[in-house]
MARBA-218263 format. One record per residue (C-alpha): residue number from 0; residue in one letter; chain; x, z, y. Coordinates in steps of 0.05 Angstrom, whole numbers, always signed. Layout:
PT resi resn chain      X      Z      Y
PT  NUM    A     A      X      Z      Y
...
# end
This chain:
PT resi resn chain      X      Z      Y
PT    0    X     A    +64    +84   +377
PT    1    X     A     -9    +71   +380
PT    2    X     A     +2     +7   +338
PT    3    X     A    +39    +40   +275
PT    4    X     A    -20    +97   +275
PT    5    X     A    -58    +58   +270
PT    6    X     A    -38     +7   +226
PT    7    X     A    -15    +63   +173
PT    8    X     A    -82   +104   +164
PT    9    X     A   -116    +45   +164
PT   10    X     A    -73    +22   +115
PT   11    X     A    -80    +90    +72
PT   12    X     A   -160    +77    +73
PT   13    X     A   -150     +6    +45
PT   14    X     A    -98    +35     -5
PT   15    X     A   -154    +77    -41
PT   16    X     A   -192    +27    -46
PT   17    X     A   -147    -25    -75
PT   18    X     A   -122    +24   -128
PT   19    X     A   -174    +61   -152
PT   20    X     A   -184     +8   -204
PT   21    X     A   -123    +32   -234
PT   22    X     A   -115    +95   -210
PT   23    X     A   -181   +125   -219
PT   24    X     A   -240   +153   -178
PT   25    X     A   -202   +231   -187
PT   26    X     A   -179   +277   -144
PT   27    X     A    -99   +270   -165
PT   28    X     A   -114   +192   -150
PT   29    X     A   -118   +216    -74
PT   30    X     A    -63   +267    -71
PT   31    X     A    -14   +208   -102
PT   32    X     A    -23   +156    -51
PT   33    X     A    -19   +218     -1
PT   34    X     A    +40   +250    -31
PT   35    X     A    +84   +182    -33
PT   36    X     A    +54   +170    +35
PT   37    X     A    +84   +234    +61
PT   38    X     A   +143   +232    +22
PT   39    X     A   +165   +165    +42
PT   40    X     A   +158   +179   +117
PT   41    X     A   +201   +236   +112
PT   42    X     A   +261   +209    +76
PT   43    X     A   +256   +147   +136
PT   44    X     A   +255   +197   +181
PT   45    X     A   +305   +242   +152
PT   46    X     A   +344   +170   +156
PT   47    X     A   +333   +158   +231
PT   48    X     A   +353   +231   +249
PT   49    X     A   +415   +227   +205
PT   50    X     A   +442   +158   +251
PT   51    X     A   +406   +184   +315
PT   52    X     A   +459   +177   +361
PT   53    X     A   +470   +104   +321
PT   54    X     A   +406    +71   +328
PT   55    X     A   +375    +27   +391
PT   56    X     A   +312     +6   +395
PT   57    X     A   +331    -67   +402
PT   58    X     A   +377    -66   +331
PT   59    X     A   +308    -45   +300
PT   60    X     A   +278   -123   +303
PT   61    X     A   +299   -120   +226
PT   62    X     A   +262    -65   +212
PT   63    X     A   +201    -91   +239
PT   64    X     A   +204   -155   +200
PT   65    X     A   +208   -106   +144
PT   66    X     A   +152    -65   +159
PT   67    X     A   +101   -130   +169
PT   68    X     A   +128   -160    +97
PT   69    X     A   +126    -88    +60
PT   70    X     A    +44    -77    +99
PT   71    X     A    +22   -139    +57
PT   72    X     A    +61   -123    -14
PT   73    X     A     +3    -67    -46
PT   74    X     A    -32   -128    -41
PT   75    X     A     +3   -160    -94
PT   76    X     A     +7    -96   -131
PT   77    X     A    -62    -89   -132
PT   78    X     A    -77   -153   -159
PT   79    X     A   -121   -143   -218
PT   80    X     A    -78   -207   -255
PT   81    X     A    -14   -170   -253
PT   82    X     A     +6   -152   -315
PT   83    X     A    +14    -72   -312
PT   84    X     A    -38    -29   -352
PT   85    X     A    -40    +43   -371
PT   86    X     A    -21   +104   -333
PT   87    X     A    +48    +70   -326
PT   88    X     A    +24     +4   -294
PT   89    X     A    -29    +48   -232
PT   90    X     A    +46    +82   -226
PT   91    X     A    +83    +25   -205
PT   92    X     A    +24     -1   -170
PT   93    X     A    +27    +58   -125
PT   94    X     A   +102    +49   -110
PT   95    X     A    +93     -6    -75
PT   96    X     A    +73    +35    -12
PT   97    X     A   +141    +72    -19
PT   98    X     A   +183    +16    +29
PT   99    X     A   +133     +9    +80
PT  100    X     A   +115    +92    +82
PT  101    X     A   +188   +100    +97
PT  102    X     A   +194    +37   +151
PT  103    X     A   +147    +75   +196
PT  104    X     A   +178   +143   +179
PT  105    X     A   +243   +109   +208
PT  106    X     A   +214    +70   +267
PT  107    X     A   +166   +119   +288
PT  108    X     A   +214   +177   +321
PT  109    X     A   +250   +121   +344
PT  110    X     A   +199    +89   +390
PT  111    X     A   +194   +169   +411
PT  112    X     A   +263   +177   +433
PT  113    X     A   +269   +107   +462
PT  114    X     A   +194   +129   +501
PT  115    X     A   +218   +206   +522
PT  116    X     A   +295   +197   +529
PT  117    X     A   +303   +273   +517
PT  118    X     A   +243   +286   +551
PT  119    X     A   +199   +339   +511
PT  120    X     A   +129   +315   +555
PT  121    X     A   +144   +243   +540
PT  122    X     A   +153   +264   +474
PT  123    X     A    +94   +304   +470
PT  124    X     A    +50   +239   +505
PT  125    X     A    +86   +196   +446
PT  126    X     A    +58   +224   +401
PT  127    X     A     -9   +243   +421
PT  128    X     A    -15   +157   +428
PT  129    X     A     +5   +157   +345
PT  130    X     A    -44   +206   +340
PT  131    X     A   -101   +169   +378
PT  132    X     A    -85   +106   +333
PT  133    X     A    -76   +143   +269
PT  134    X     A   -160   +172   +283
PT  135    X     A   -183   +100   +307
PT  136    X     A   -148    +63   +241
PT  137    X     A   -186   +106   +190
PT  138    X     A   -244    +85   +231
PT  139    X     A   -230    +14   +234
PT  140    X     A   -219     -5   +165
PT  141    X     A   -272    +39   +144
PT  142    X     A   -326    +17   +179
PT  143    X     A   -305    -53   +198
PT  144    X     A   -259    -86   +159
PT  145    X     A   -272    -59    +90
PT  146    X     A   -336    -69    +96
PT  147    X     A   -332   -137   +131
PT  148    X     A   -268   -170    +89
PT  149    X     A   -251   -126    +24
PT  150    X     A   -187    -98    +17
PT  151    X     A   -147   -164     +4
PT  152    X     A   -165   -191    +79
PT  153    X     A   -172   -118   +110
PT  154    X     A    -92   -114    +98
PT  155    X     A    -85   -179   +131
PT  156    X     A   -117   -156   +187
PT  157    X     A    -73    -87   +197
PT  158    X     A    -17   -127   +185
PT  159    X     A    -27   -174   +243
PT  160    X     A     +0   -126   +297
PT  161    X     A    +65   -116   +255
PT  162    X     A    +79   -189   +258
PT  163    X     A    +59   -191   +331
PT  164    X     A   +111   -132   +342
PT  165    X     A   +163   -159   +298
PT  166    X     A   +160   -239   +329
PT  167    X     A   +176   -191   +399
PT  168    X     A   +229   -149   +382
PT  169    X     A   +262   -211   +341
PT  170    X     A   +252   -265   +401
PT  171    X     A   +265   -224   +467
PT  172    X     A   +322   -217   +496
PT  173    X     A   +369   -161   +488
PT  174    X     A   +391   -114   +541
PT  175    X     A   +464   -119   +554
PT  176    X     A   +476    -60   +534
PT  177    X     A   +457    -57   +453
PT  178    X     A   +509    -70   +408
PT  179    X     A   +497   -122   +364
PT  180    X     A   +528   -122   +295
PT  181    X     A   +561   -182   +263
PT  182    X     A   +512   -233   +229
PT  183    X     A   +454   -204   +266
PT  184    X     A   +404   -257   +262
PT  185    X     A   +335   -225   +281
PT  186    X     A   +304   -291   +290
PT  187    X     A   +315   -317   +224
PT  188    X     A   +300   -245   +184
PT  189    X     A   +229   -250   +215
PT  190    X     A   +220   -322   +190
PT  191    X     A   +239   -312   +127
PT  192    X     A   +197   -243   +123
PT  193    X     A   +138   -277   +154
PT  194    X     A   +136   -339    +95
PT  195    X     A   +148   -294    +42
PT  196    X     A    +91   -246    +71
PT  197    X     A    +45   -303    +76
PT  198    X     A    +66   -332     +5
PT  199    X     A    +50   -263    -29
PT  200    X     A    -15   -260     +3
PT  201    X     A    -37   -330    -19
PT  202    X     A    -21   -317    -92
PT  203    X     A    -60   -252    -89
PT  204    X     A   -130   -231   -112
PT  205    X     A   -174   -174   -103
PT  206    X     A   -201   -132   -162
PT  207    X     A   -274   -174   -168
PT  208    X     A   -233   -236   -178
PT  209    X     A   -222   -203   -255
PT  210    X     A   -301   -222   -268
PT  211    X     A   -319   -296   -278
PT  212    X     A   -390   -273   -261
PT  213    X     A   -403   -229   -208
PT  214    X     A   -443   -213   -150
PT  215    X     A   -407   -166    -92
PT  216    X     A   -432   -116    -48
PT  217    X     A   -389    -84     -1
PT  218    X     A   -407    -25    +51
PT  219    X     A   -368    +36    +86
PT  220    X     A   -363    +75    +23
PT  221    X     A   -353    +22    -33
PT  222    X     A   -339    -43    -61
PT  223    X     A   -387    -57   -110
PT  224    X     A   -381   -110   -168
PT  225    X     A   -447   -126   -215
PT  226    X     A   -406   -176   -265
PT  227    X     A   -432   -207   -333
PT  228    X     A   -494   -247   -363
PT  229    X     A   -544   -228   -414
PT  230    X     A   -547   -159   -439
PT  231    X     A   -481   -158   -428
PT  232    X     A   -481   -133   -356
PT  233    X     A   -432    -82   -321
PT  234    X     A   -426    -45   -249
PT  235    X     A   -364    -25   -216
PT  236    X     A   -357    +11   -166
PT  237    X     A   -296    +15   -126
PT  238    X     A   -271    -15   -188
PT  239    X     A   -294    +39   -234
PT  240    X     A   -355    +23   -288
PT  241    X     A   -407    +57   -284
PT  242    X     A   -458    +42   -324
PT  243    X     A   -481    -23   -376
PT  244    X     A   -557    -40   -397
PT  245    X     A   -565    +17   -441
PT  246    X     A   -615    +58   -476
PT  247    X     A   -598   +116   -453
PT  248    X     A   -618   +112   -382
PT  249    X     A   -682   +109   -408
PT  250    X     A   -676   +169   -456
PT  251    X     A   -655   +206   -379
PT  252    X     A   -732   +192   -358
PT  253    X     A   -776   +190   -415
PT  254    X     A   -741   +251   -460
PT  255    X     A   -765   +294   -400
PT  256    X     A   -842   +264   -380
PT  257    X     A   -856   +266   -445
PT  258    X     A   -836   +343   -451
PT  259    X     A   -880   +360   -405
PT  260    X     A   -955   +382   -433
PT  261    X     A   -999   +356   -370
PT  262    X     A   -980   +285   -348
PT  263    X     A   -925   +293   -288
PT  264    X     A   -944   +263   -221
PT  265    X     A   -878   +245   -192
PT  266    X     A   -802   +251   -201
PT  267    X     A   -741   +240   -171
PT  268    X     A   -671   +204   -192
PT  269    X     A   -604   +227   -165
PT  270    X     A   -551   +164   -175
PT  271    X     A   -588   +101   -178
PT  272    X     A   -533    +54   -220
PT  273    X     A   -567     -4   -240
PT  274    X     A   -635    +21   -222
PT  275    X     A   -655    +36   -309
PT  276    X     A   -684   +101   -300
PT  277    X     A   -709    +85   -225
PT  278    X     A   -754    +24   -271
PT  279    X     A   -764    +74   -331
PT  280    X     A   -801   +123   -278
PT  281    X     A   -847    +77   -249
PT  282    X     A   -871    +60   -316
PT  283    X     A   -909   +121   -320
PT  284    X     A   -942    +98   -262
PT  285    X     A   -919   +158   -217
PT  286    X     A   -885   +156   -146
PT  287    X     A   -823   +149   -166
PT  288    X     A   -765   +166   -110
PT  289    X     A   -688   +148   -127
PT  290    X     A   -625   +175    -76
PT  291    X     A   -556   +144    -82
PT  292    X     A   -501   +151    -36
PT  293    X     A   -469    +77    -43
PT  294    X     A   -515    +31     -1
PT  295    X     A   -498    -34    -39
PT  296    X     A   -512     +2   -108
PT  297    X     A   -586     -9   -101
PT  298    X     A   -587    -77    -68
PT  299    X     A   -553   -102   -132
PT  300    X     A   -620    -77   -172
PT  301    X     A   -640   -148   -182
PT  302    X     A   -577   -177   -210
PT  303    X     A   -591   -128   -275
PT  304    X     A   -669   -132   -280
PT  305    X     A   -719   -194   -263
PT  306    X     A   -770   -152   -243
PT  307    X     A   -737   -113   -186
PT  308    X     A   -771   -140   -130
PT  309    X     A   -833   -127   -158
PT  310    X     A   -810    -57   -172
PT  311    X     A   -785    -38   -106
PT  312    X     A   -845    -72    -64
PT  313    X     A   -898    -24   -107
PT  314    X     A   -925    +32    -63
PT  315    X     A   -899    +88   -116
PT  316    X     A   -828    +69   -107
PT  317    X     A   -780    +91    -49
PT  318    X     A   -706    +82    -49
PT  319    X     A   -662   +131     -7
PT  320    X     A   -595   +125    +20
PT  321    X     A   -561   +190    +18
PT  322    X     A   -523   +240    -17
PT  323    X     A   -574   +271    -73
PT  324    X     A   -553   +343    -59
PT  325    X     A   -556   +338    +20
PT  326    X     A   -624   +294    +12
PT  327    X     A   -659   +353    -22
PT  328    X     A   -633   +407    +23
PT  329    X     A   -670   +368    +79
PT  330    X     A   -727   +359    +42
PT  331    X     A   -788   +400    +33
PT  332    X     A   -827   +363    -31
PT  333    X     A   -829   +385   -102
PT  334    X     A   -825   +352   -159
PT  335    X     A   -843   +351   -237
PT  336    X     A   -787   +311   -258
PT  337    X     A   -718   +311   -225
PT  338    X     A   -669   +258   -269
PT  339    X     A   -589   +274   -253
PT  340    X     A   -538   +214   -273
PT  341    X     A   -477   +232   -244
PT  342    X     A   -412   +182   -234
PT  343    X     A   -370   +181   -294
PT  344    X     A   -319   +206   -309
PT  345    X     A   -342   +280   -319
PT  346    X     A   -269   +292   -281
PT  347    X     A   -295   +237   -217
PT  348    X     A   -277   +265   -152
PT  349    X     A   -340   +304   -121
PT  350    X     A   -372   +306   -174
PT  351    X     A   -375   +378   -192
PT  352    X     A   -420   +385   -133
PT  353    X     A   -481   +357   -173
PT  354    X     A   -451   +400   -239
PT  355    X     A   -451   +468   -200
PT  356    X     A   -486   +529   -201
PT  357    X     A   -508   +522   -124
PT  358    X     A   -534   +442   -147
PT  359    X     A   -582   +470   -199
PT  360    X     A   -598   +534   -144
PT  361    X     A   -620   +471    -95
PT  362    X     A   -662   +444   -160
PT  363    X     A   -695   +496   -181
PT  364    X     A   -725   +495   -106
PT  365    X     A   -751   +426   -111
PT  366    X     A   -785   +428   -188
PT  367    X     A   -853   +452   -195
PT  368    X     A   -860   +521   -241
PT  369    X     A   -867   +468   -300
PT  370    X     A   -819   +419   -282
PT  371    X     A   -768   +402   -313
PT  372    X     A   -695   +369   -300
PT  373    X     A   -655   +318   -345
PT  374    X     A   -581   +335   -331
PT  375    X     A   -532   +275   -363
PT  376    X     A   -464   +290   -386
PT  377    X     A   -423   +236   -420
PT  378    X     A   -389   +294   -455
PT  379    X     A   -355   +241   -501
PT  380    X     A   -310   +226   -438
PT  381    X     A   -301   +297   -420
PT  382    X     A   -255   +358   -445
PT  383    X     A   -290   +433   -482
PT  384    X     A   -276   +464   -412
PT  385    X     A   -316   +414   -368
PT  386    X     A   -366   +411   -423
PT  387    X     A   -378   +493   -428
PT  388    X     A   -371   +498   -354
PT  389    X     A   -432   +456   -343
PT  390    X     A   -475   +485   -397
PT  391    X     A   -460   +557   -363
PT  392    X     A   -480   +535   -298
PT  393    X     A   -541   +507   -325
PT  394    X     A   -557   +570   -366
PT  395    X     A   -543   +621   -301
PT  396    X     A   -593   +570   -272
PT  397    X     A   -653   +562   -311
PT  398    X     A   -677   +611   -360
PT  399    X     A   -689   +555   -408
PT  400    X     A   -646   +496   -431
PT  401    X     A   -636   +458   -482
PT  402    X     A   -586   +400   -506
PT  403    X     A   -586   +341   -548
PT  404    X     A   -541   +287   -566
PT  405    X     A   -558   +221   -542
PT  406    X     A   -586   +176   -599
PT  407    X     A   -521   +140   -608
PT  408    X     A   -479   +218   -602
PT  409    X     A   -453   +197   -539
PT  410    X     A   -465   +242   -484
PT  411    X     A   -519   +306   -475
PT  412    X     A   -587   +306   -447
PT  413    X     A   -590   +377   -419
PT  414    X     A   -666   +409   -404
PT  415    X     A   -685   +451   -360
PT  416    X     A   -738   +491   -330
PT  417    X     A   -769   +541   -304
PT  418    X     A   -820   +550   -360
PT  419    X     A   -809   +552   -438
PT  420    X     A   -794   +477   -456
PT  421    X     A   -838   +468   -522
PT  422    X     A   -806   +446   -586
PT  423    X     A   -848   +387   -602
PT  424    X     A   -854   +343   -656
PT  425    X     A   -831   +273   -646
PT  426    X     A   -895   +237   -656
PT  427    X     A   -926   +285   -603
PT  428    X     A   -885   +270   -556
PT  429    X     A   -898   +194   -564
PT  430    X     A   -970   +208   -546
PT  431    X     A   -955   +224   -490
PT  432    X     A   -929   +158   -464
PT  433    X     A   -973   +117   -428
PT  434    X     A   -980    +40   -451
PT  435    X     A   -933     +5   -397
PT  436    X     A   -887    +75   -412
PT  437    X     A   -873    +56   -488
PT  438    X     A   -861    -16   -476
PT  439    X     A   -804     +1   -433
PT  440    X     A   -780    +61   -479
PT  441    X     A   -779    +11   -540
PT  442    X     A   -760    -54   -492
PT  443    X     A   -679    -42   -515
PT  444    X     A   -683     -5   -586
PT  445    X     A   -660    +15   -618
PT  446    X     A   -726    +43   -654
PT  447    X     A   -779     +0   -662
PT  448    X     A   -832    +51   -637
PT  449    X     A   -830   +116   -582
PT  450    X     A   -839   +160   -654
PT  451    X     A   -777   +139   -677
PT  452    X     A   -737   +124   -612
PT  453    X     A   -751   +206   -598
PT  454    X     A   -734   +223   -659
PT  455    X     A   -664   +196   -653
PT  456    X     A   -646   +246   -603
PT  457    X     A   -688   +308   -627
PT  458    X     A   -656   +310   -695
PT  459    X     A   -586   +315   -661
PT  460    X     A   -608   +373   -621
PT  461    X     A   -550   +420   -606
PT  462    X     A   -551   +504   -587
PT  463    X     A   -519   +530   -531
PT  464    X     A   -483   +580   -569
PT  465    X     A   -446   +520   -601
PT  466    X     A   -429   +496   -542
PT  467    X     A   -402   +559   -502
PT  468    X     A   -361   +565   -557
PT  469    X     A   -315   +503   -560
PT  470    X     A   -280   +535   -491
PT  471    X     A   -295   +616   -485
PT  472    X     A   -245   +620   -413
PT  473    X     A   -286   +571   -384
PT  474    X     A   -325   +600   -324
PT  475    X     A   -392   +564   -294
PT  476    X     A   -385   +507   -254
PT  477    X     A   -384   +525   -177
PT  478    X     A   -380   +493   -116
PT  479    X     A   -307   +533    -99
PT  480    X     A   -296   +527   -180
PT  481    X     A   -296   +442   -196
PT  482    X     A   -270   +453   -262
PT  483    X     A   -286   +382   -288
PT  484    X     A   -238   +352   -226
PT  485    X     A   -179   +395   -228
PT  486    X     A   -166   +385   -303
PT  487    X     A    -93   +384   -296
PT  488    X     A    -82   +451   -267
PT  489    X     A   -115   +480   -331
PT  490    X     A    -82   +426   -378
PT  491    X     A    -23   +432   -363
PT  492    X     A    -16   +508   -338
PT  493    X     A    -78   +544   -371
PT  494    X     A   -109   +555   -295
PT  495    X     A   -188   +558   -291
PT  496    X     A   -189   +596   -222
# end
């Protein structure tokens, strides 16, 4: 009892991590390994209870053989070779949990009745053991074996103490009294299970094993990939990308500094990706503080620029390992620059907490009376609802905002502030910069100069009116109102409460 617990949650952690990749870092990507998780145990338990009075525990050898083979399949499914894309392949992906789900739905109340023999108490003990195992398996391949082996090895791991059960129940001897049926050959079902278990795991391959060139990173919370050469770099994380060498990461630091009209004297970034903006800051020669919540994000900062161990050894620089939001609610400094980046998609699970009215509320506490705060959203990659949503939690925020499209119309760079945020001219604002400030601004293009680089992005400048208007229905982003994550509720069924 303690054993399938634990083995199953366990399990379910090392699930979402193996199919994000295909499934997506969303909400719905959750309640579908959950659902079939659920689902699955009941019809094997509907199938016990149905043959009750049918069933001993020592005919169930099989089914443990079973159960150790079906623990190592989502390996296979999850192999990034396999040839299933789209919405259709993560689908089939995910049913290969369905056989296993259902094996402990079946075997579980078994192991109960053969424990309790009619015996509510010893019931009640039986399962407070599955209970025990299903909080220390979380735990476990959390903080241990994800961590420690990746996914591909962590299910190896959980599926040990299947095989150890299965190799008992097939090679002990049966009490006189079960009732063997004909051609019951538990001996031979567990060999044959345990080669072909062993054979699927040899020809499988975790997600990073799709990238010739990688470095990986894993911790409690993610796997992180930084893959490519060149300019041609990516990060993944948990087998999402997040960001590439881009220009825009710089447009999140400089569109801002150089907005304000007195030189700023420090700023913060909340989601540190490759570390672009983090680099971008310090340029201005300014302590320069950058919070992510993935520990290995940041340690990969070298992989993407040669000069990150200069960067992060400089006395302005200080790199913080925490959740943005809950790092400034425990912190007391102010700022004159605060640069938000959140994890794409615009529809990513959690994010709406750093799209919210209460986020900005937290903001506006931390910015100085002049400061100012670049908001990102890759609104290219979003729907009118997320998009409006956002924009009218910023506007119930901060009495001023304003929007512009990023240089290459991908994504919005929303101001805002406190304080009236000056319409300047392009050539002003390049004055600003100082000297080490406009070599990185210019380093990537794709202007030649900081004139024409701001100019890009101030001559696609957008109003807010245009943008309330592409959704009307579409209340502000709040914490109890993720708009941007429950996108098929309103899709589907016009629901925006």
């Amino acid at each position: 009892m303690f054993t399938t617990g634990l083995v199953s949650m366990g399990m379910e952690v090392v699930w979402i991590r193996q199919f994000t990749p295909y499934l997506g870092n969303l909400v719905y990507a959750f309640a579908g390994i959950l659902a079939i998780y659920l689902l699955a145990t009941a019809i094997g338990s509907s199938d016990y209870r149905s043959h009750a009075n049918s069933r001993h525990p020592d005919q169930s050898a099989p089914a443990w053989s079973m159960l150790a083979l079906f623990a190592v399949v989502p390996v296979v499914a999850a192999d990034p070779l396999l040839p299933l894309f789209g919405h259709l392949g993560g689908s089939l992906r995910l049913c290969s949990i369905v056989i296993f789900c259902a094996l402990t739905g079946f075997l579980t109340p078994l192991l109960v009745d053969s424990w309790s023999a009619g015996d509510p108490d010893q019931a009640g003990i039986a399962y407070a053991v599955n209970i025990a195992g299903s909080i220390v398996g979380p735990l476990i391949a959390g903080f241990w074996l994800l961590p420690w082996l990746g996914a591909h090895w962590a299910t190896a791991v959980l599926s040990v103490p299947l095989f150890a059960i299965a190799a008992f129940m097939a090679f002990r001897k049966p009490a006189g009294t079960a009732p063997l049926p004909s051609g019951f050959n538990p001996r031979y079902k567990f060999v044959i299970t345990t080669v072909i278990a062993i054979l699927l795991f040899s020809v499988s391959h975790d997600f990073e094993n799709a990238f010739p060139h990688r470095e990986v990173k894993r911790d409690y919370a993610a796997t992180v990939v930084a893959t490519g050469v060149g300019f041609d770099k990516s990060l993944y994380v948990n087998g999402v990308g997040m960001t590439s060498l881009t220009p825009i990461t710089k447009y999140m630091v400089h569109l801002p500094m150089a907005f304000m009209s007195r030189r700023p004297q420090n700023g913060l970034v909340i989601c540190f990706g490759m570390g672009t903006s983090f680099r971008s800051m310090l340029s201005w020669g300014i302590q320069t503080t950058a919070v992510d919540l993935i520990p290995s994000v940041p340690a990969l900062f070298g992989y993407y620029h040669a000069d990150a161990s200069k960067l992060v050894r400089s006395p302005l620089a200080r790199i913080v390992i925490d959740d943005g939001r809950r790092f400034l609610d425990g912190s007391t400094e102010t700022y004159d620059v605060i640069v938000v980046d959140p994890p794409p998609p615009p529809e990513a699970a959690g994010s709406s907490l750093l799209y919210s009215r209460e986020f900005y509320d937290v903001i506006r506490k931390h910015l100085r009376h002049d400061g100012i705060l670049q908001m990102w959203f890759p609104a290219n990659d979003g729907d009118a609802a997320t998009t409006v949503s956002v924009t009218k939690a910023l506007t119930d925020s901060f009495p001023y905002v304003r929007a512009f499209r990023s240089y290459d119309q991908y994504g919005i760079h929303f101001l805002a502030s406190m304080e009236p945020i000056a319409v300047t001219s392009s050539a002003v604002l390049a004055s600003r910069l100082p000297s080490a400030a406009v070599s990185d601004f210019v380093e990537w293009g794709p202007q030649a100069t900081p004139k024409l680089q701001f100019e890009s992005v101030l001559s696609h400048e957008i109003t807010l009116e245009s943008l309330v208007a592409l959704d009307s229905l579409s209340p502000a982003m709040r914490d109890d109102k993720p708009i941007n994550e429950y996108f098929l509720l309103r899709d589907r069924f016009h629901l925006y409460k």
